[in-house]
C-alpha positions in Angstrom: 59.6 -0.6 17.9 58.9 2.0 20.0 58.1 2.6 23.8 55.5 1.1 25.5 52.4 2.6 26.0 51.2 3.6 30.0 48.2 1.8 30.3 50.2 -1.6 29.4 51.8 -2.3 32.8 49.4 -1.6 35.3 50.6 -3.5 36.9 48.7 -1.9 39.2 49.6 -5.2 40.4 46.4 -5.6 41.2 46.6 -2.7 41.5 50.5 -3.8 40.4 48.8 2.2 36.5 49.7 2.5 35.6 52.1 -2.8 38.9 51.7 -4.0 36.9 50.7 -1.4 34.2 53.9 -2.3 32.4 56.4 -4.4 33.2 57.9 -6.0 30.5 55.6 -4.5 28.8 57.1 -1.3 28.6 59.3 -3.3 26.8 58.6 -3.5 23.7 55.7 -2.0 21.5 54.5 1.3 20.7 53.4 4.1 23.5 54.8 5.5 26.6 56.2 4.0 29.4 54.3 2.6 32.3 53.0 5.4 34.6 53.8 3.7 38.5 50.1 3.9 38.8 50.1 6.6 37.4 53.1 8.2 37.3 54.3 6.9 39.7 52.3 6.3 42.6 55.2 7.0 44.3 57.1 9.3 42.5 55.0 12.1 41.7 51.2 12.5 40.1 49.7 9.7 37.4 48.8 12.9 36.0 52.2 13.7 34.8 53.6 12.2 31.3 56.0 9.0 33.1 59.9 9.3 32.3 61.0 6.5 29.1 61.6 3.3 30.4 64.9 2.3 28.9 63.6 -1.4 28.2 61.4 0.3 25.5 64.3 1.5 24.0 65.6 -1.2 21.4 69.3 -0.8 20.5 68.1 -0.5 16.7 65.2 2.3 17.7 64.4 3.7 14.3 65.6 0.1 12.1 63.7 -1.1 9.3 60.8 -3.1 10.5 60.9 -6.6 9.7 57.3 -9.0 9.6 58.3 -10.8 12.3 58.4 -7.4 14.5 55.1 -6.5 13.6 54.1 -9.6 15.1 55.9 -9.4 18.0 54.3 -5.7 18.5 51.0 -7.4 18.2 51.5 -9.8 21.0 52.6 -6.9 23.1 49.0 -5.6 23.0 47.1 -8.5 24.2 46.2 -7.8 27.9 43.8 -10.7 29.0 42.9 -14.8 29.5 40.6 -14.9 26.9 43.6 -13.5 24.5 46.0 -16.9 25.4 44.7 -18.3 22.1 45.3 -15.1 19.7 48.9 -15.2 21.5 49.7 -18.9 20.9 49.0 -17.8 17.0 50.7 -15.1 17.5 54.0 -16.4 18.9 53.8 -19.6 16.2 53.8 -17.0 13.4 56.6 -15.0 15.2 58.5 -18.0 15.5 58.0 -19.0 11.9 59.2 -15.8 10.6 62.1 -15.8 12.5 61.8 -14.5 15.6 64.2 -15.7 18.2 64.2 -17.6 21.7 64.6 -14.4 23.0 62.1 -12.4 21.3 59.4 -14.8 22.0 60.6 -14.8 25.3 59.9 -11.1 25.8 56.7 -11.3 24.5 55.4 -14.0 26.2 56.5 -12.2 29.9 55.1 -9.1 28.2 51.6 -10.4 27.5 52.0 -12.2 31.2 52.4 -9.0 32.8 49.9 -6.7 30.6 47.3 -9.1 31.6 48.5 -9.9 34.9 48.4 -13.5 34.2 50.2 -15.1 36.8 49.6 -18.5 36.7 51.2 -18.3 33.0 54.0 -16.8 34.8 54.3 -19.4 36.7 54.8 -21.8 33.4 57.4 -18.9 31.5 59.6 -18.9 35.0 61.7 -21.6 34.4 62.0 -21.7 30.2 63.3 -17.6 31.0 65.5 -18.6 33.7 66.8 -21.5 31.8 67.4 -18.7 28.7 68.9 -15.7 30.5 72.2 -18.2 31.6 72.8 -18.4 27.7 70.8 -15.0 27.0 72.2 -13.3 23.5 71.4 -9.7 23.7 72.1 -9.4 19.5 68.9 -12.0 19.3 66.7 -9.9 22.0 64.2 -7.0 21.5 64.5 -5.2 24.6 66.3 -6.7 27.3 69.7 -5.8 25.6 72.0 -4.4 28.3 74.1 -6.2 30.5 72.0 -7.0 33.4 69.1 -6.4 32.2 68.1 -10.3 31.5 69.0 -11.1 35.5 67.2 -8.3 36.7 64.1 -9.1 34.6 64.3 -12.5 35.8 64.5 -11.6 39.4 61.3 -9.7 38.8 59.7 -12.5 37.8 60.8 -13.9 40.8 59.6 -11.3 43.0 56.3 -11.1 41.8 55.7 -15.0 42.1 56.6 -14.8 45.4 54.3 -12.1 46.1 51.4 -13.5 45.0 51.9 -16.5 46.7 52.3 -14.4 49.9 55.8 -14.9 50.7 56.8 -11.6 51.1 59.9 -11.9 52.1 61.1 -13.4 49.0 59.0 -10.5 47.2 62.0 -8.4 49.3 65.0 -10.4 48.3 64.4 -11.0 44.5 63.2 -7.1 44.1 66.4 -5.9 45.9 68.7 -7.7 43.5 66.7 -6.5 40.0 67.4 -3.0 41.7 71.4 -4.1 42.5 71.9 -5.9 38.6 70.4 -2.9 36.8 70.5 0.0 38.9 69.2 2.8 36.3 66.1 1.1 36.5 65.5 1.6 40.1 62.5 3.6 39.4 60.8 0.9 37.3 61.1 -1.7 40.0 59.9 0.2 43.0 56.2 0.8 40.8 56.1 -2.8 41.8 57.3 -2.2 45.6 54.3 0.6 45.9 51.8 -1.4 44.0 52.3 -4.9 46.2 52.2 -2.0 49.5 48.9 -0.7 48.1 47.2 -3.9 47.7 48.2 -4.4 51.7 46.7 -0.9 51.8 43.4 -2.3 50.1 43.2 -5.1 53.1 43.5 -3.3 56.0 41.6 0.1 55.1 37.6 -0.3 55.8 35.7 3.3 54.9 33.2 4.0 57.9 30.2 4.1 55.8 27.9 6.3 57.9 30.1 8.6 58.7 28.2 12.4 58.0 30.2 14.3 54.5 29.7 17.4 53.4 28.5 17.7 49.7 29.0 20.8 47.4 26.2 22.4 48.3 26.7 22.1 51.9 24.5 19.6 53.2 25.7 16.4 54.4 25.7 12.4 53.2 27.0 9.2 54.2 28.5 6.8 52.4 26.5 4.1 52.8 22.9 5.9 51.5 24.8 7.0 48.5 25.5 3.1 48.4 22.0 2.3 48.9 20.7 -0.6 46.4 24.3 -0.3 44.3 26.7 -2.9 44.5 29.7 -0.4 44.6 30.9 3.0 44.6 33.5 3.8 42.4 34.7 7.2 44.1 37.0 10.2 42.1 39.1 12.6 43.8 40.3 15.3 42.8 41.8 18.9 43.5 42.6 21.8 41.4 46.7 21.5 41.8 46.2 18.9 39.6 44.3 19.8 36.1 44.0 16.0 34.6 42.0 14.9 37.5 39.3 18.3 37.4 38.7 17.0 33.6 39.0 13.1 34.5 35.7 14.5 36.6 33.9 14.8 33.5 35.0 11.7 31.9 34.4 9.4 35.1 30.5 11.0 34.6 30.6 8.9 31.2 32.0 6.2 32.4 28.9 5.7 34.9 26.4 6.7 32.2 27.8 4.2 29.7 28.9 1.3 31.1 28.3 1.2 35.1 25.0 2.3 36.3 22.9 0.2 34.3 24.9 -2.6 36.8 24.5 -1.3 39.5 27.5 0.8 40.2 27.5 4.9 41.2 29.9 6.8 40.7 30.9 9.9 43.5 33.6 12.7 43.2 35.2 13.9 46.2 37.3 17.3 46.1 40.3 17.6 48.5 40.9 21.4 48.1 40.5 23.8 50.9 37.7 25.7 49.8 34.5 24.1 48.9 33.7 26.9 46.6 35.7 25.6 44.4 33.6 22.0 44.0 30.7 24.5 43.1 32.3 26.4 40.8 33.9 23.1 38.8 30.7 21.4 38.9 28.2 24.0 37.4 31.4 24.5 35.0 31.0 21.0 33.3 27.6 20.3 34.1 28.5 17.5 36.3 25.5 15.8 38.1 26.6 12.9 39.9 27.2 13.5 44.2 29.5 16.1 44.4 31.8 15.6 47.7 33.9 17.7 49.9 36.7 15.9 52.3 36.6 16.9 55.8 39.9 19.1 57.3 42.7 16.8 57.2 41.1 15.3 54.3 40.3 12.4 56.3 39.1 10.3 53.6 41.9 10.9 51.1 44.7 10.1 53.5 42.8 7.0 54.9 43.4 5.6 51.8 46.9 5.9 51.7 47.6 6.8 48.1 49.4 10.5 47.1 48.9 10.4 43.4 46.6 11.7 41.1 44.6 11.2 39.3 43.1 8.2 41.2 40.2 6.4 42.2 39.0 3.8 44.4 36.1 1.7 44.3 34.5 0.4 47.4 32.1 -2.1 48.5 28.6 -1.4 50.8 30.5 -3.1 53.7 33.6 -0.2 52.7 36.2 -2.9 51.9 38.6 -1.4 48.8 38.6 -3.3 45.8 40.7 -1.2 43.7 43.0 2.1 43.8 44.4 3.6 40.8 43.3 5.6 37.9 40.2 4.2 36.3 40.9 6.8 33.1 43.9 4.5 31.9 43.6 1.3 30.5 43.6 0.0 33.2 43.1 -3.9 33.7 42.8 -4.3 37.6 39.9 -2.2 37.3 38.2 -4.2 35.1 39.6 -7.5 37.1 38.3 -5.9 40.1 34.6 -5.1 38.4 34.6 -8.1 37.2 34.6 -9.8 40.7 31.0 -8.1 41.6 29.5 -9.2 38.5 30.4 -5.7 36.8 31.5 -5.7 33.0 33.9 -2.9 32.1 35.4 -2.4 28.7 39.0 -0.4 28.5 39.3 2.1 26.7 41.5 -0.2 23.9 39.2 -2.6 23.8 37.7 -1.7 20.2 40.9 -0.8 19.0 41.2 -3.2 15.3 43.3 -6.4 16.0 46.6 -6.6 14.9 47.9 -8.0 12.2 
């Protein structure tokens, strides 16, 4: 078992990358870490390959694999609803093979958070709680170090108590994963920023008619690049940060192939200095979506209230945020956040083979 991979905790939270782009998630299966929204949306740039997450790490890294753990790898992959009945299989034949309490345990909070199911959180709360006071860290996959069980259960804890608005609990319960298992500090505050920028997402409305220059130095407003579409799904970039000049290109596709037809533009906005620079990127790749150029003090960047990159937000004709985070990931609250205006959005896994 290796790492997890980045686009499995988004937990974007909703956003909770790359919150709740991979809590447990990062637990156990094959990839790279969770990237805090990319890496971190707090620490540095999503662009930037995310440090290990030692709860990826099993003990016996590098072990002969046995059936049940390819199994158990395959339930860490599931990242939706409609995937509750190819898990319920899943775990069954886990379980028959010999998986323990503990394994299945891990998997099941793993495919909660991928997915960002919370009302089956809600259900694994108490059986994990009821486990990590008798927790045998010989039986478990990935929560193996002393500690680690606790702290993973006060996650749990946090995040119910975050989505059912009691924030102050949110506080309490993340506080004491941070004091039980300290060295993963880094892990838990992805949650801390993603659970601020959903706050973000409620109190930030875009002024829509504000005048913005474009690349070629005219001007537009938000709201007639908006005209007839149901959203705007808006890049930004700079050239201090190479992944999100190329993600440019590949947010182009993603409006040719899967959004337009339904009603959803998409608009880049540069943040550098110099809008030379736009112009010179944009004849580069042949780029022919609106090209735009933030204003000095890069008003519309830092209205948003996000420092990492790449990232994207996607915004309705009224210029309420439905989402923040980097739509080039696989990336789940985009596609939750889509869905809610009628949008379908397949991730980039999602014609990956099933496994097993």
């Amino acid at each position: 078992m290796n790492r997890i991979t980045s686009g499995i905790l988004y937990i974007s939270c909703f956003s909770l990358r790359r919150l709740v782009a991979g809590a447990l998630i990062m637990a156990a299966a094959a990839g790279t870490t969770p990237a805090p929204a990319q890496v971190p949306l707090a620490p540095a740039n999503p662009a930037a390959e995310p440090d290990a997450h030692s709860l990826g790490v099993p003990k016996d890294a590098g072990a002969p694999e046995k059936p049940k753990d390819k199994i158990l790898q395959a339930i860490y992959k599931l990242k939706e609803k409609k995937d509750e009945p190819t898990f319920i299989e899943l775990r069954d034949k886990a379980k028959s093979l010999g998986a323990s309490n503990e394994e299945l345990l891990e998997a099941e909070l793993t495919f909660c958070f991928r997915g960002l199911l919370w009302e089956h959180l809600k259900d694994v709360a108490p059986r994990f709680k009821e486990a990590v006071a008798k927790w045998n860290i010989e039986n478990a996959a990935y929560l193996r170090t002393p500690g680690q069980p606790e702290a993973m259960l006060q996650l749990v804890q946090a995040v119910l108590a975050a989505e059912s608005g009691d924030m102050k609990g949110f506080e309490t319960s993340i506080k004491e994963a941070i004091w039980l298992n300290p060295e993963e500090a880094e892990f838990y505050s992805q949650f801390i920023m993603s659970y601020r920028r959903k706050a973000r997402m409620a109190a930030v409305t875009l002024p829509m008619n504000d005048k913005i220059a474009t690349y070629d130095g005219k001007t537009v407003t938000l709201a007639e690049l908006m005209k007839d579409k149901k959203a705007l799904l808006i890049g930004f970039w700079a050239t201090f940060s190479p992944p999100s000049v190329a993600g440019m290109s590949e947010l182009a596709d993603i409006e040719k192939q899967q959004l337009a037809a339904q009603g959803v533009a998409c608009v880049g906005i540069n943040i550098d200095p110099s809008a030379e620079i736009a112009v010179s990127v944009r004849n580069e790749r042949k780029l022919t979506m609106p090209w735009l150029v933030d204003g000095p003090g890069r008003p519309i960047y830092t209205s948003v209230g996000h420092t990492s990159f790449p990232m994207a937000i996607l915004v309705t004709p009224e210029g309420k945020l439905l989402y923040i985070g980097d739509p080039l990931q696989d990336d789940i609250a985009l596609k939750d956040a889509l869905e809610k205006i009628g949008v379908k959005y397949k991730l980039p896994t999602d014609d990956l083979p099933a496994e097993p």
